[in-house]
C-alpha positions as CSV (number, residue, x, y, z in Angstrom):
1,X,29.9,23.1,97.9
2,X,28.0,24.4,101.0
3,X,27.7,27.2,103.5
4,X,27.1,26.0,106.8
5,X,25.9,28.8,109.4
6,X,25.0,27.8,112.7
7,X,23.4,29.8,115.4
8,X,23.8,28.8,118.6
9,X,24.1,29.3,122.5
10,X,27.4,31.4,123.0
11,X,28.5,29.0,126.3
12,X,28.5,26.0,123.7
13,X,30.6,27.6,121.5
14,X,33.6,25.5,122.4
15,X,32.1,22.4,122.8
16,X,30.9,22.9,119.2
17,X,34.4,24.0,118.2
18,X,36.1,20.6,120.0
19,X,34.0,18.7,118.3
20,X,34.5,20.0,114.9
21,X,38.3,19.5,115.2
22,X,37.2,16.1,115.0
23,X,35.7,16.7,111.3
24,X,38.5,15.4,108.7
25,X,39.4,18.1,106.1
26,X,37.5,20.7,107.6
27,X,39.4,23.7,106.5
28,X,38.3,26.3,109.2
29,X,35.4,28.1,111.0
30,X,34.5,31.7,111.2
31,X,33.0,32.6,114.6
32,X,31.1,35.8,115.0
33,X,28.9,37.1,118.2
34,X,25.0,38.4,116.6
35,X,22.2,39.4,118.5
36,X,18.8,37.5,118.1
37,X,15.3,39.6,118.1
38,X,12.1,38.1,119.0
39,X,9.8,39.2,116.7
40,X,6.8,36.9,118.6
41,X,8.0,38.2,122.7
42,X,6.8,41.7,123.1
43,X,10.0,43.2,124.9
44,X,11.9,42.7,121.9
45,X,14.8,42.3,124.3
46,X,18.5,40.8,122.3
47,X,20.1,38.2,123.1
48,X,23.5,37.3,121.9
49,X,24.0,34.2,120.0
50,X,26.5,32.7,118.4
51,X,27.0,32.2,114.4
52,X,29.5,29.9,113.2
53,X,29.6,29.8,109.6
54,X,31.9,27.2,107.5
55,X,32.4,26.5,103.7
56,X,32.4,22.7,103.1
57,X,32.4,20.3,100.1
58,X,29.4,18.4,99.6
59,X,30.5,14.9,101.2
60,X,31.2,17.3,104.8
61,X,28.1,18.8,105.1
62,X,26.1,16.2,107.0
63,X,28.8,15.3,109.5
64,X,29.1,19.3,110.3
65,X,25.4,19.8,110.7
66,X,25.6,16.0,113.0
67,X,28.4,17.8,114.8
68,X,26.5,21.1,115.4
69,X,23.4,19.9,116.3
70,X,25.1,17.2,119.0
71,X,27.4,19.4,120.5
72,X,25.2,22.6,120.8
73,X,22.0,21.0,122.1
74,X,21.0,21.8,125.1
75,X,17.4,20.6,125.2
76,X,15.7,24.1,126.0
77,X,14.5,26.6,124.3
78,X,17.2,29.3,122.1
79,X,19.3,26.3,120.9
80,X,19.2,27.8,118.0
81,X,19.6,27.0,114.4
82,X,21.1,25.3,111.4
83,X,21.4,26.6,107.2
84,X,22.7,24.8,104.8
85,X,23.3,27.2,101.7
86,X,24.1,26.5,98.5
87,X,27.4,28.0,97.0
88,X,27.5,29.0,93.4
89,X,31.5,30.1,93.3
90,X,34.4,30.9,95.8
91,X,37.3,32.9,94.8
92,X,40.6,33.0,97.4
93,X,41.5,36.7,97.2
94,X,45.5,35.8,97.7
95,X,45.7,33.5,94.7
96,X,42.8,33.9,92.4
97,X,41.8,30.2,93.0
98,X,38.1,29.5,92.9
99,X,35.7,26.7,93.8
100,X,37.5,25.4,96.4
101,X,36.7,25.5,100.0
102,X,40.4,24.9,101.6
């Protein structure tokens, strides 16, 4: 199982979205608004971003990231960025189920 988190343009958000609905047995997306920090551009100005973060089984991952990366591009600079994350254990709070991602 893997953690996808995706950091992207906040105006692509829902073209990302429609084009996960496509994803068989995706279970759902959490959708948060972060600020980014240049640590490199000296007036260290914000800029909101994006994150999108989704719990997948293995055989998901690499049509999510495909997904992402198609939907969110833009070609300019700030895209933003893909992790794939590796997820030791899961644990619904509801039921007491673990290691699943649904």
């Amino acid at each position: 199982m893997k953690e996808i988190k995706a950091i992207i343009q906040p105006f692509m958000l829902t073209r990302v979205l429609e084009g996960l609905r496509e994803v068989e047995g995706l279970p759902a997306v959490t959708v948060s608004e972060v600020r980014g920090y240049s640590v490199v551009d000296p007036d260290y100005e914000p800029r909101v971003k994006t994150k999108l973060e989704v719990m997948v089984p293995d055989t998901l991952v690499e049509p999510v990231v495909e997904v992402i990366q198609r939907h969110a591009h833009t070609g300019r600079r700030g895209d933003g960025r893909i992790f794939v994350i590796a997820i030791d254990q899961t644990v619904k709070i509801r039921t007491g189920e673990r290691d699943t991602a649904t």
